[in-house]
PQR file with spaces between the fields and no chain letter, atoms N, CA, C, O and H, PARSE charges and radii, in Angstrom:
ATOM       1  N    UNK     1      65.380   25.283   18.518 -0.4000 1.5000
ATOM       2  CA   UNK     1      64.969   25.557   19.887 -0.0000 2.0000
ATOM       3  C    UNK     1      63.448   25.434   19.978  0.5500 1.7000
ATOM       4  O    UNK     1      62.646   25.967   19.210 -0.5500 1.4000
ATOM       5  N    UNK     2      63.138   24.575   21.134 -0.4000 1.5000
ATOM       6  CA   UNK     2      61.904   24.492   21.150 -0.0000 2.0000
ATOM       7  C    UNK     2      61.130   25.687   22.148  0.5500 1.7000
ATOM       8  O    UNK     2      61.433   26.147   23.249 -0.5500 1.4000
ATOM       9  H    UNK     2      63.789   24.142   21.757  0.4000 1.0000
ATOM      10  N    UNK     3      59.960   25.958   21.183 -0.4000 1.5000
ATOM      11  CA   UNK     3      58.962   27.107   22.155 -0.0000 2.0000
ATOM      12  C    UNK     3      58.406   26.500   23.556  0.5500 1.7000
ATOM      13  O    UNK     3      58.090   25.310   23.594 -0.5500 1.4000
ATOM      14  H    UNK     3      59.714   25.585   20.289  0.4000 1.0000
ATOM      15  N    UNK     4      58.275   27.424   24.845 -0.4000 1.5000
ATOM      16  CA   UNK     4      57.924   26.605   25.762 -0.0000 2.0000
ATOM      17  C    UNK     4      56.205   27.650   25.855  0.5500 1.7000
ATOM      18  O    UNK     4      55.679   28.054   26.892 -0.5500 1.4000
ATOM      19  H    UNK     4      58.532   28.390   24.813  0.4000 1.0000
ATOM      20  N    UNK     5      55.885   27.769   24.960 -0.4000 1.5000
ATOM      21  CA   UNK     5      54.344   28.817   24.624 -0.0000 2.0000
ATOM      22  C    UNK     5      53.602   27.756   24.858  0.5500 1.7000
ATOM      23  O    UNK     5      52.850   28.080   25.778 -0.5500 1.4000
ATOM      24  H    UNK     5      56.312   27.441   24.118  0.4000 1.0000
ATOM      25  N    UNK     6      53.252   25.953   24.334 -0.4000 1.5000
ATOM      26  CA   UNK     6      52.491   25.257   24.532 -0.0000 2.0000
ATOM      27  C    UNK     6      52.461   24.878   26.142  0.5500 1.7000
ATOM      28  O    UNK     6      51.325   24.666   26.567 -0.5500 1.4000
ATOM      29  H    UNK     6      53.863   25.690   23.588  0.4000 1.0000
ATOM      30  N    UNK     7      53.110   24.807   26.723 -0.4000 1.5000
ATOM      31  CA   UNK     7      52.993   24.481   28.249 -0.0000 2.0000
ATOM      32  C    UNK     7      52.925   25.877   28.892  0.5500 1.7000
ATOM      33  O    UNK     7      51.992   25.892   29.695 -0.5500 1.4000
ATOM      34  H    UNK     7      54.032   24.980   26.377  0.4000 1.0000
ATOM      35  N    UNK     8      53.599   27.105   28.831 -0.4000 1.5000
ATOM      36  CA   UNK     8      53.009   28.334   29.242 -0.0000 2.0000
ATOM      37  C    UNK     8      51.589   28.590   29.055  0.5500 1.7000
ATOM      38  O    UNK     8      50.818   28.775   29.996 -0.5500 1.4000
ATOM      39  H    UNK     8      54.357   27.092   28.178  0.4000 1.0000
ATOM      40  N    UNK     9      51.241   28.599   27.777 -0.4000 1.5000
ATOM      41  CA   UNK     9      49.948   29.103   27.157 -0.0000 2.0000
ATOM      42  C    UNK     9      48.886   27.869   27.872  0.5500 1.7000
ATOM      43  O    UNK     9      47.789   28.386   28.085 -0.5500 1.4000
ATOM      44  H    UNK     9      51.868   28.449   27.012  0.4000 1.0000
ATOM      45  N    UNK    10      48.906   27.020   28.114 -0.4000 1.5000
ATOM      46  CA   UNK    10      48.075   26.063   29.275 -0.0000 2.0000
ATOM      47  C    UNK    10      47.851   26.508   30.647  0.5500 1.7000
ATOM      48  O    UNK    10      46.722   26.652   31.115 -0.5500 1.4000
ATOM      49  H    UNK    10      49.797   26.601   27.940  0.4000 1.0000
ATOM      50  N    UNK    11      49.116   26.762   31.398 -0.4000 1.5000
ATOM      51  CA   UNK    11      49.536   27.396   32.372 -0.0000 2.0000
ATOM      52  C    UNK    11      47.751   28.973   32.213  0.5500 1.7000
ATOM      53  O    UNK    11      46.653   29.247   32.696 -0.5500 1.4000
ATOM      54  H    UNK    11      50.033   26.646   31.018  0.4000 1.0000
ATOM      55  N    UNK    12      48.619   29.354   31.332 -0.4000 1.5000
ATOM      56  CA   UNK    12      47.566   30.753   31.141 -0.0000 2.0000
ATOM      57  C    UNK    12      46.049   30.372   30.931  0.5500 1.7000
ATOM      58  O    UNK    12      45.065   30.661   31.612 -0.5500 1.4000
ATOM      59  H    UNK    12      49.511   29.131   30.939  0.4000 1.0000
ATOM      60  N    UNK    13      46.163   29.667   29.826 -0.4000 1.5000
ATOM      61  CA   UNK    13      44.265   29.171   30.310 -0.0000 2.0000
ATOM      62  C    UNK    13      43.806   28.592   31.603  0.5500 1.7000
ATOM      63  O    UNK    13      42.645   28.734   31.988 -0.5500 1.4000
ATOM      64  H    UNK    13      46.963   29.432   29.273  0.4000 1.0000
ATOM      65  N    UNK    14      44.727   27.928   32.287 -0.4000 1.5000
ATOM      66  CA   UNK    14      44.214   27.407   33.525 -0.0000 2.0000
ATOM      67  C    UNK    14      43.736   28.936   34.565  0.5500 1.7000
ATOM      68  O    UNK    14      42.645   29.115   35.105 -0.5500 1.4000
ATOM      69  H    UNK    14      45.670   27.812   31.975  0.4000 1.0000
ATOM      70  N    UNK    15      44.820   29.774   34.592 -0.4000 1.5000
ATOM      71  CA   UNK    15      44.817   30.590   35.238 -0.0000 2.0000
ATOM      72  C    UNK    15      43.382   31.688   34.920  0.5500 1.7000
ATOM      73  O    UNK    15      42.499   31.848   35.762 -0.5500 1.4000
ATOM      74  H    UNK    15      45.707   29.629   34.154  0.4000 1.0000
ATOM      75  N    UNK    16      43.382   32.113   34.067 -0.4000 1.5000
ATOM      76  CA   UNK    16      42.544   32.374   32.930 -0.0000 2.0000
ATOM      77  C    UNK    16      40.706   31.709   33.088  0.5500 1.7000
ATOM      78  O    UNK    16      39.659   32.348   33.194 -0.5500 1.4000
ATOM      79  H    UNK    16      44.099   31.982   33.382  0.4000 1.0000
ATOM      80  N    UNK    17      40.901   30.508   33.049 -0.4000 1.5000
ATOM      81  CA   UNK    17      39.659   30.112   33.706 -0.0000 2.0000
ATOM      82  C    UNK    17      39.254   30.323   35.365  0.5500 1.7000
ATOM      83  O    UNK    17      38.272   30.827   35.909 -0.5500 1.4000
ATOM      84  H    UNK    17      41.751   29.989   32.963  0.4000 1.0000
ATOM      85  N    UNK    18      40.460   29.707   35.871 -0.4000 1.5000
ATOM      86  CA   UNK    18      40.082   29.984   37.559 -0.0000 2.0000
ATOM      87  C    UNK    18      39.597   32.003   37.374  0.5500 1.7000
ATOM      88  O    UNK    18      38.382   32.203   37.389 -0.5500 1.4000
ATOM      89  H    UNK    18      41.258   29.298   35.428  0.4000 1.0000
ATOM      90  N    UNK    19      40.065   32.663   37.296 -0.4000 1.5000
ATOM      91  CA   UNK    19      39.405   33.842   37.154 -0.0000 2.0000
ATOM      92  C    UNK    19      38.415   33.818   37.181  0.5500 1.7000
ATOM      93  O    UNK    19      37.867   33.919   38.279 -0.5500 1.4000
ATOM      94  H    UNK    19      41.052   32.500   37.283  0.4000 1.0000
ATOM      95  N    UNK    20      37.427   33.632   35.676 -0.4000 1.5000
ATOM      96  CA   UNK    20      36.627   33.778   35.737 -0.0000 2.0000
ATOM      97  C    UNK    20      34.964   33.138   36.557  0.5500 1.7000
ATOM      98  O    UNK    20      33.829   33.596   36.684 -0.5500 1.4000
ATOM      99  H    UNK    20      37.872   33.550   34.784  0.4000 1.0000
ATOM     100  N    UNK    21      35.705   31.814   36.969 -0.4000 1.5000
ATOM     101  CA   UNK    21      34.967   31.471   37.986 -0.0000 2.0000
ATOM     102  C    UNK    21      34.919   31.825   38.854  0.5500 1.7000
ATOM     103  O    UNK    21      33.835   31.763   39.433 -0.5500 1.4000
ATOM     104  H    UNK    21      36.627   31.442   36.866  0.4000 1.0000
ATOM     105  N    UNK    22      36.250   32.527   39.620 -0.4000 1.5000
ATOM     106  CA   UNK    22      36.072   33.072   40.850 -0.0000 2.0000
ATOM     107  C    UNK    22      34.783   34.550   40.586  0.5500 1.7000
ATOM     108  O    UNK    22      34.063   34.886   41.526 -0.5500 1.4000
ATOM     109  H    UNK    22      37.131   32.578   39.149  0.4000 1.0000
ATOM     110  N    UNK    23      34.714   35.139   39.441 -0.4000 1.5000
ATOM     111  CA   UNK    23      33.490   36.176   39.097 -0.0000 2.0000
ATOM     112  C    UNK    23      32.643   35.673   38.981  0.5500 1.7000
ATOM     113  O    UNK    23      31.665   36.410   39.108 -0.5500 1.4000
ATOM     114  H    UNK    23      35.299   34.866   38.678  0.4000 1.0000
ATOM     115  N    UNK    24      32.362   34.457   38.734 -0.4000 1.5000
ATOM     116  CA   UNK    24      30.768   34.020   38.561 -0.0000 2.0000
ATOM     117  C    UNK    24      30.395   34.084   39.902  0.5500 1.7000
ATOM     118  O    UNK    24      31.160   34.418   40.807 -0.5500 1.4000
ATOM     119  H    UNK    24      33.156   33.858   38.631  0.4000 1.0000
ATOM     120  N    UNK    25      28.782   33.645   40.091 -0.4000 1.5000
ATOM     121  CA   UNK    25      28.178   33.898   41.642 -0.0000 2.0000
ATOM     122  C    UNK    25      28.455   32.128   41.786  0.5500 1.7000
ATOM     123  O    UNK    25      28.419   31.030   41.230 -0.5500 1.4000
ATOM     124  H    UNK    25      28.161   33.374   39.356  0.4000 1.0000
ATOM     125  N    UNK    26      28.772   32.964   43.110 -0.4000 1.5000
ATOM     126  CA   UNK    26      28.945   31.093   43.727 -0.0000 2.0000
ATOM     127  C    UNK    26      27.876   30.274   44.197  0.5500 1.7000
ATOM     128  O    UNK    26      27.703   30.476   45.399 -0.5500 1.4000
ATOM     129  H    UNK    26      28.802   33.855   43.562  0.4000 1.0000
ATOM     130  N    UNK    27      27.053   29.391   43.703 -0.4000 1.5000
ATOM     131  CA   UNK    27      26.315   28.704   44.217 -0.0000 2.0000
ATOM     132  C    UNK    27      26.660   27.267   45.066  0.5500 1.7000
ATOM     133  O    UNK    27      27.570   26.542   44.662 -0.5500 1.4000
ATOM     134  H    UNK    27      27.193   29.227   42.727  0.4000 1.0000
ATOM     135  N    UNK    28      25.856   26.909   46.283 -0.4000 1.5000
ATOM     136  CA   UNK    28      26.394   25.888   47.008 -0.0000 2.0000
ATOM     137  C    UNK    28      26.210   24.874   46.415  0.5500 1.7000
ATOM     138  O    UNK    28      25.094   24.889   45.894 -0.5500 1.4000
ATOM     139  H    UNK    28      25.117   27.497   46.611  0.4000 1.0000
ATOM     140  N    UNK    29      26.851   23.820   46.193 -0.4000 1.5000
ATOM     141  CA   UNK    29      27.219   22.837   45.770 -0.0000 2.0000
ATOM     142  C    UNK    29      27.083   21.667   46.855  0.5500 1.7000
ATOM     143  O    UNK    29      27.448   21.920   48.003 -0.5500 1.4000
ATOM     144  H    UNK    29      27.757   23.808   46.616  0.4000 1.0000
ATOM     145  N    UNK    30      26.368   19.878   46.425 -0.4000 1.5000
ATOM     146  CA   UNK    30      26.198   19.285   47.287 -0.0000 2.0000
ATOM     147  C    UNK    30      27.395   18.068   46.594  0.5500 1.7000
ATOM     148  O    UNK    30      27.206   17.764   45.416 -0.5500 1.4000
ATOM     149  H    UNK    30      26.072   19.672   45.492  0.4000 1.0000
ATOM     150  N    UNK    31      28.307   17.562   47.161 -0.4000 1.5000
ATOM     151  CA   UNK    31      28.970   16.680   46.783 -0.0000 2.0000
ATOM     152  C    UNK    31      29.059   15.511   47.647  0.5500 1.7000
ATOM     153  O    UNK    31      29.653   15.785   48.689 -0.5500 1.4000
ATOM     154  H    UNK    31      28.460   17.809   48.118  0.4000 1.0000
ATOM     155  N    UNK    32      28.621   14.149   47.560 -0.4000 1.5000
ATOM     156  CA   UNK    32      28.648   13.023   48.001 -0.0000 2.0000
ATOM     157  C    UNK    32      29.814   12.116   47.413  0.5500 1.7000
ATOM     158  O    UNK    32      30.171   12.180   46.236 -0.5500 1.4000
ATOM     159  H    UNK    32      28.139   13.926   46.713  0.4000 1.0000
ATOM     160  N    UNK    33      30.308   11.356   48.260 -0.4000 1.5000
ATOM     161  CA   UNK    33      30.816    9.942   48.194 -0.0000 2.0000
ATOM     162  C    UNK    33      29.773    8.722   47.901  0.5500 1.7000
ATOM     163  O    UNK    33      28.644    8.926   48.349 -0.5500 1.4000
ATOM     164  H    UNK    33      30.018   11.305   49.216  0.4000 1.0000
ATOM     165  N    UNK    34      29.875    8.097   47.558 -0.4000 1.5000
ATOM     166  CA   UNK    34      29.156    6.603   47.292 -0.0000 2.0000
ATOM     167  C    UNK    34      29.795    5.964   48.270  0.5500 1.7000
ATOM     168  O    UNK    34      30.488    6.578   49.081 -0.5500 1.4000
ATOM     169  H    UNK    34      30.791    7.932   47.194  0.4000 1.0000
ATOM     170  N    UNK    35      29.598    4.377   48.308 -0.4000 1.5000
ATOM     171  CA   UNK    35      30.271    3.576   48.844 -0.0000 2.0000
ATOM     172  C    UNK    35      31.129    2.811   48.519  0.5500 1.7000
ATOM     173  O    UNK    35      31.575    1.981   49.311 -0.5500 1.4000
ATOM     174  H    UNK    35      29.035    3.878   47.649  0.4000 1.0000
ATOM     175  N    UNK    36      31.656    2.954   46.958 -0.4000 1.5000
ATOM     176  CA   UNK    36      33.170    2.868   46.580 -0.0000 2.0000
ATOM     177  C    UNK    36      33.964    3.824   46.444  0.5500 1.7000
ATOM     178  O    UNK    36      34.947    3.687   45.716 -0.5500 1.4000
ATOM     179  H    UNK    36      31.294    3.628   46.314  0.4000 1.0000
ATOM     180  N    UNK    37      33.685    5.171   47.204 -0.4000 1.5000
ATOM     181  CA   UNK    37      34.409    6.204   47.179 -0.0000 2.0000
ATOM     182  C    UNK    37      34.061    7.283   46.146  0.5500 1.7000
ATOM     183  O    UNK    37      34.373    8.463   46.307 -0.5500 1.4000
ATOM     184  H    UNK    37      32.886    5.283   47.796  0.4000 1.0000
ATOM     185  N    UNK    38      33.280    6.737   44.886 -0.4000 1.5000
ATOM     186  CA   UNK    38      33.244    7.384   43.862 -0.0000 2.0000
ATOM     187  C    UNK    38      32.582    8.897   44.390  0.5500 1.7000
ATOM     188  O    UNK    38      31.863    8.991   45.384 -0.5500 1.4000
ATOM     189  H    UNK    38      33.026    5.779   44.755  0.4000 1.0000
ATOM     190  N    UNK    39      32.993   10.094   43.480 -0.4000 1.5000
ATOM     191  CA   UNK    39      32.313   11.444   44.130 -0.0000 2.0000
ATOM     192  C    UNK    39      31.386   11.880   42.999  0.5500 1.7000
ATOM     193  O    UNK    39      31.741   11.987   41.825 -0.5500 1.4000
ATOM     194  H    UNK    39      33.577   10.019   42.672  0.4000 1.0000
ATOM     195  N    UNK    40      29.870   12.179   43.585 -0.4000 1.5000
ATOM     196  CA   UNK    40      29.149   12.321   42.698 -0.0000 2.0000
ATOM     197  C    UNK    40      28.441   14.053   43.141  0.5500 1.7000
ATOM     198  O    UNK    40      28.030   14.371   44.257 -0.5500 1.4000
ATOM     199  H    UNK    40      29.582   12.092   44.539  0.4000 1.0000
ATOM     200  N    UNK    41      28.473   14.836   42.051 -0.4000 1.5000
ATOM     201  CA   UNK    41      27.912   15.851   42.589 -0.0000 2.0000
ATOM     202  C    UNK    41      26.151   15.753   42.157  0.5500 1.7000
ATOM     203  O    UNK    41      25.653   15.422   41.081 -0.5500 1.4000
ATOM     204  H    UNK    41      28.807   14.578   41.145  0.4000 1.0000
ATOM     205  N    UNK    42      25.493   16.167   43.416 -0.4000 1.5000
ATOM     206  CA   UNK    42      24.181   16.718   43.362 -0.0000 2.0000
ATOM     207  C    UNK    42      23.562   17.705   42.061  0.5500 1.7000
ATOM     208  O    UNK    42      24.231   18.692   41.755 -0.5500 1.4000
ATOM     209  H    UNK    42      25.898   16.436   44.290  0.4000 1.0000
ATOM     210  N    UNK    43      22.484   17.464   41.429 -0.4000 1.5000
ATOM     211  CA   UNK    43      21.427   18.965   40.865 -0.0000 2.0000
ATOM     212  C    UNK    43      21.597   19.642   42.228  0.5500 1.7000
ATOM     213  O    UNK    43      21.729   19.360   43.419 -0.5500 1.4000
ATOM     214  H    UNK    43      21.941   16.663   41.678  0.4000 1.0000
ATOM     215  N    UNK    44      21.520   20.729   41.370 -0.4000 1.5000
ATOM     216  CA   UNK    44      21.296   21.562   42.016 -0.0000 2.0000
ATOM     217  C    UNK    44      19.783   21.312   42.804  0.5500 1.7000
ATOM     218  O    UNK    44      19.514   21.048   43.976 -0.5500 1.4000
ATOM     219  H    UNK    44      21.413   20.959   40.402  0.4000 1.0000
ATOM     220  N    UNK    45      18.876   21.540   41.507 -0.4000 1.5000
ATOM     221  CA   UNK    45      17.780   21.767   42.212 -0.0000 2.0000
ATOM     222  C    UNK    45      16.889   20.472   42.813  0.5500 1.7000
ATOM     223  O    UNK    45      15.690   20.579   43.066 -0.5500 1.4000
ATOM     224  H    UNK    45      19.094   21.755   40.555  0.4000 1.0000
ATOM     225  N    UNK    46      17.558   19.391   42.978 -0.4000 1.5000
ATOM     226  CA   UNK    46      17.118   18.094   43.424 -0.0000 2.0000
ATOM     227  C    UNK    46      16.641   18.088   44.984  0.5500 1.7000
ATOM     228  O    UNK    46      17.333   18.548   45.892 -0.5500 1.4000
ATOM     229  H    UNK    46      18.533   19.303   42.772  0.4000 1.0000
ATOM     230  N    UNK    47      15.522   17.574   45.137 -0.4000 1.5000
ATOM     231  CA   UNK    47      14.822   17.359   47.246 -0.0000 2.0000
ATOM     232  C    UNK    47      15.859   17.089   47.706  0.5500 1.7000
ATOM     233  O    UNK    47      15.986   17.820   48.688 -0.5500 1.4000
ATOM     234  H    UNK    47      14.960   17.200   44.399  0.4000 1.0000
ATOM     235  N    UNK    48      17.476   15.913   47.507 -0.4000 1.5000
ATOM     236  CA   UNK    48      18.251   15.166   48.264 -0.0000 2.0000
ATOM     237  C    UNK    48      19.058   16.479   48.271  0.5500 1.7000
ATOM     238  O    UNK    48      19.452   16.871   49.369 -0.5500 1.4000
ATOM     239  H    UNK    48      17.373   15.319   46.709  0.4000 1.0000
ATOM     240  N    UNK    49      19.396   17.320   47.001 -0.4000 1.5000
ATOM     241  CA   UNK    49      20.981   18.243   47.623 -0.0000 2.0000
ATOM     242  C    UNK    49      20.316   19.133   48.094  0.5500 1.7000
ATOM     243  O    UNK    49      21.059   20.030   48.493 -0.5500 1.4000
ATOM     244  H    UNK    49      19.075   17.003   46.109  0.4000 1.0000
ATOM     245  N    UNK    50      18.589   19.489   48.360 -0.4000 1.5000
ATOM     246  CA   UNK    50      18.862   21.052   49.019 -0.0000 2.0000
ATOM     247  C    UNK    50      18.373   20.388   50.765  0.5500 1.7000
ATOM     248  O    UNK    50      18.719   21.064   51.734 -0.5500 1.4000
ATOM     249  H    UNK    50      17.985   18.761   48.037  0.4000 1.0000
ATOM     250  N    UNK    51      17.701   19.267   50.959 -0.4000 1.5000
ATOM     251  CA   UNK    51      18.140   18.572   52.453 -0.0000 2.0000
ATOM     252  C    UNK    51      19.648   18.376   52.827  0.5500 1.7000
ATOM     253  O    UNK    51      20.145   18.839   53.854 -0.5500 1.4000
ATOM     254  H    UNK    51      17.421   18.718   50.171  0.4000 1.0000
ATOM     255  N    UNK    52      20.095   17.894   52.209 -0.4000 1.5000
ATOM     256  CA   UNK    52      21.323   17.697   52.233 -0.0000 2.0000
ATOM     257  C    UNK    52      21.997   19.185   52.537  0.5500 1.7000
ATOM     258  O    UNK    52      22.553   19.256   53.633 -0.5500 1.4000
ATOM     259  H    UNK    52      19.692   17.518   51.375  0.4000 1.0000
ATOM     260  N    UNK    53      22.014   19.975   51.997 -0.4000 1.5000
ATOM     261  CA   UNK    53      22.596   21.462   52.250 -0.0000 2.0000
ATOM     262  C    UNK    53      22.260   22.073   53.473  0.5500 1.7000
ATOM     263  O    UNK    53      22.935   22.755   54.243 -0.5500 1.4000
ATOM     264  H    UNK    53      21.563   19.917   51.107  0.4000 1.0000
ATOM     265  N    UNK    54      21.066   21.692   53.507 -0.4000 1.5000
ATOM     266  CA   UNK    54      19.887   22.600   54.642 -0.0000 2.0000
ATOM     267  C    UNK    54      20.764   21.611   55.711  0.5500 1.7000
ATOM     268  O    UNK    54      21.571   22.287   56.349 -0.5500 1.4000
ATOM     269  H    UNK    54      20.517   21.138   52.881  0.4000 1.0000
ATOM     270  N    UNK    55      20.784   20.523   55.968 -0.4000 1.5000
ATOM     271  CA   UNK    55      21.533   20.166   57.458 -0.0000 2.0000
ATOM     272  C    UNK    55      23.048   19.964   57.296  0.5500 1.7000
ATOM     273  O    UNK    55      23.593   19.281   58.164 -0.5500 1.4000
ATOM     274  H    UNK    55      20.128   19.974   55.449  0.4000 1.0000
ATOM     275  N    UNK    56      23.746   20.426   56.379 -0.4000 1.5000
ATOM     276  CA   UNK    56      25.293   20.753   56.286 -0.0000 2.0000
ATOM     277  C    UNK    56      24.885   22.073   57.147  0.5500 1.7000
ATOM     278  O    UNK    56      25.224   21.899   58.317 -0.5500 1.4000
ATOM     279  H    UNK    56      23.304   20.981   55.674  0.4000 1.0000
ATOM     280  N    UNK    57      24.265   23.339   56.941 -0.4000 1.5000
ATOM     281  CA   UNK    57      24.335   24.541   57.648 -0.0000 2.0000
ATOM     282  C    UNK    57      24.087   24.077   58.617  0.5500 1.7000
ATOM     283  O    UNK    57      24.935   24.306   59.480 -0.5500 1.4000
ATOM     284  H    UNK    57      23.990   23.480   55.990  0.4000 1.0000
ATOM     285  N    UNK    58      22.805   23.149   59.099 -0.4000 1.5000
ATOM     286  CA   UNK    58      22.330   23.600   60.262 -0.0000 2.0000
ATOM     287  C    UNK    58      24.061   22.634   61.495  0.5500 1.7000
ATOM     288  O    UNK    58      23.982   22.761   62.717 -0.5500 1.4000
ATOM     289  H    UNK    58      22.116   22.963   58.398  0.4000 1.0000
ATOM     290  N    UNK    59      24.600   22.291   61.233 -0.4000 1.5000
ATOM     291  CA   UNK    59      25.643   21.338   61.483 -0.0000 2.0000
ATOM     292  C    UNK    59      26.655   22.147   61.661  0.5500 1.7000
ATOM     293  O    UNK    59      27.335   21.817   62.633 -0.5500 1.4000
ATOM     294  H    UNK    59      24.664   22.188   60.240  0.4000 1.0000
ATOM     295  N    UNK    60      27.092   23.250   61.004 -0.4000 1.5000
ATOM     296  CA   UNK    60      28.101   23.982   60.924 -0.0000 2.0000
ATOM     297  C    UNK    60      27.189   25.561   61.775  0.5500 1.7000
ATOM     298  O    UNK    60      27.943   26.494   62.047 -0.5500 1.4000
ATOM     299  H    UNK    60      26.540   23.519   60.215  0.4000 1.0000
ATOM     300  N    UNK    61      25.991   25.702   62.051 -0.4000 1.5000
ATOM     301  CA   UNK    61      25.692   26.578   62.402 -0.0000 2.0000
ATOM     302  C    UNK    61      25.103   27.909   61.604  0.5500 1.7000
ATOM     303  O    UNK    61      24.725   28.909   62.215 -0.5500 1.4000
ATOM     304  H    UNK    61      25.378   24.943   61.830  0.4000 1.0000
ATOM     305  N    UNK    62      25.078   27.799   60.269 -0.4000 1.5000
ATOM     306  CA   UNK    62      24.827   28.705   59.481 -0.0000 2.0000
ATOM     307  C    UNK    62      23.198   28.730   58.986  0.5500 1.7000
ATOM     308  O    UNK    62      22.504   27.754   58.699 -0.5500 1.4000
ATOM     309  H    UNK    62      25.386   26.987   59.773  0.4000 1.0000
ATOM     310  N    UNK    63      22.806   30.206   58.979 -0.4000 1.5000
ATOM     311  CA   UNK    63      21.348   30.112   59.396 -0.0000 2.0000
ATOM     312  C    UNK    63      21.314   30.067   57.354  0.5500 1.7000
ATOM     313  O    UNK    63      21.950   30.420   56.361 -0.5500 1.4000
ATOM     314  H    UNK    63      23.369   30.999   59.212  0.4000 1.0000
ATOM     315  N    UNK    64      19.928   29.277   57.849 -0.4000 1.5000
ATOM     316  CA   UNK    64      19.395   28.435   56.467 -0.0000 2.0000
ATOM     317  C    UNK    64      19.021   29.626   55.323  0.5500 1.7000
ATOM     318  O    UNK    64      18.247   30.496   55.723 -0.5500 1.4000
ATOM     319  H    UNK    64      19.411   28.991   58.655  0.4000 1.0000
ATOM     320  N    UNK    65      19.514   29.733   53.919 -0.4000 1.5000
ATOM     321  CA   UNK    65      19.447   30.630   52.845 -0.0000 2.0000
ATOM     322  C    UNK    65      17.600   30.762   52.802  0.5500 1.7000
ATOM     323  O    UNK    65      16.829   29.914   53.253 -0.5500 1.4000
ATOM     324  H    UNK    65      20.143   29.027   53.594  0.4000 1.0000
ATOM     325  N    UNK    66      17.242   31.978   52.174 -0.4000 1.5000
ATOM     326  CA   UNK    66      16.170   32.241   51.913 -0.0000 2.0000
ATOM     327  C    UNK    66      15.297   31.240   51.061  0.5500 1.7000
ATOM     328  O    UNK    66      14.095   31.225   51.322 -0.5500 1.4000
ATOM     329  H    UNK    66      17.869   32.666   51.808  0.4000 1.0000
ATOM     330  N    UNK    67      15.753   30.424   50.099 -0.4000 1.5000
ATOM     331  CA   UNK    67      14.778   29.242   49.622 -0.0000 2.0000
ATOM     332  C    UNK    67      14.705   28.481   50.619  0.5500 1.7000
ATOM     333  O    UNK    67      13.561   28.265   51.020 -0.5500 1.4000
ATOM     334  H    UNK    67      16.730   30.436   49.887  0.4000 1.0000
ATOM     335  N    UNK    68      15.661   27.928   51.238 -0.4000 1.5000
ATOM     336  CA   UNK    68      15.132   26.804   52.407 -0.0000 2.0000
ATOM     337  C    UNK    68      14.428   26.775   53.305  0.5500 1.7000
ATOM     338  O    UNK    68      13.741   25.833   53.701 -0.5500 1.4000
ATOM     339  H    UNK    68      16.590   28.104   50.912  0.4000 1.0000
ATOM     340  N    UNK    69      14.541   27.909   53.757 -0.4000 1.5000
ATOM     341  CA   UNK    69      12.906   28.644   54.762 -0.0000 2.0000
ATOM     342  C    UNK    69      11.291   28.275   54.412  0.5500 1.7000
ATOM     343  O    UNK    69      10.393   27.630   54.954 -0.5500 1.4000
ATOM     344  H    UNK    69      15.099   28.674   53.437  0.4000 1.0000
ATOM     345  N    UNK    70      11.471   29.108   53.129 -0.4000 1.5000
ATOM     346  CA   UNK    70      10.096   28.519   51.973 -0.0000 2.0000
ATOM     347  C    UNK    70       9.623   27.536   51.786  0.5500 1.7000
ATOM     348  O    UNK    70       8.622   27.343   51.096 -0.5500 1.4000
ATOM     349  H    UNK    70      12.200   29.632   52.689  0.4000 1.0000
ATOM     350  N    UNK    71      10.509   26.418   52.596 -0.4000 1.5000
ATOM     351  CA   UNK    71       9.509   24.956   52.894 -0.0000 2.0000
ATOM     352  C    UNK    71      10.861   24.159   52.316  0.5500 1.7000
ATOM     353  O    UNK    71      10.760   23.862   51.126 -0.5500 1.4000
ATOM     354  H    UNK    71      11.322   26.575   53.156  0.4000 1.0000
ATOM     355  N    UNK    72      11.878   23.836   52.845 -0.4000 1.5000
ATOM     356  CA   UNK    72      12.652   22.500   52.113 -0.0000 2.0000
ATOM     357  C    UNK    72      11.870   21.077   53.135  0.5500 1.7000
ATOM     358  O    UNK    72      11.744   19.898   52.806 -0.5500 1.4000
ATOM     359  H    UNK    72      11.960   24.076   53.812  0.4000 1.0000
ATOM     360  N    UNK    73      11.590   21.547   54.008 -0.4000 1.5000
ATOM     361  CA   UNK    73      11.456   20.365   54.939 -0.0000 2.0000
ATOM     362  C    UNK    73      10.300   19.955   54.897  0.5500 1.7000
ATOM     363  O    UNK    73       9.962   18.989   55.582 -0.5500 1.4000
ATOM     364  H    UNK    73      11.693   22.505   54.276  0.4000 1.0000
């Protein structure tokens, strides 16, 4: 009889990880498309993803985080 622990025990690390990310602090994330579709995520701390962020809020309405004030523009 075969153990089904190798596909459970996956199951459990998956689960297992999502956890602990959901505890880490969430930082915003800038994710682009290219123009073959490909998805490339942003640095963090790069001029393009925190413009890029700064007019995702201002677009959705959400007033701009305390670094972006401090001069992104």
């Amino acid at each position: 009889m075969k153990r089904p622990g190798g596909r459970l025990g996956g199951y459990a690390e998956e689960v297992a990880a999502a956890m602990r990310r959901r505890k880490e602090v969430r930082r915003p994330r800038v994710r682009v498309r290219v123009e073959h579709g490909e998805a490339r995520l942003l640095d963090d701390g790069s001029e393009e993803a925190k413009q890029l962020l700064t007019l995702a809020r201002e677009l959705i309405g959400e007033p701009p985080q305390e670094e972006e004030r401090a001069g992104v523009r």
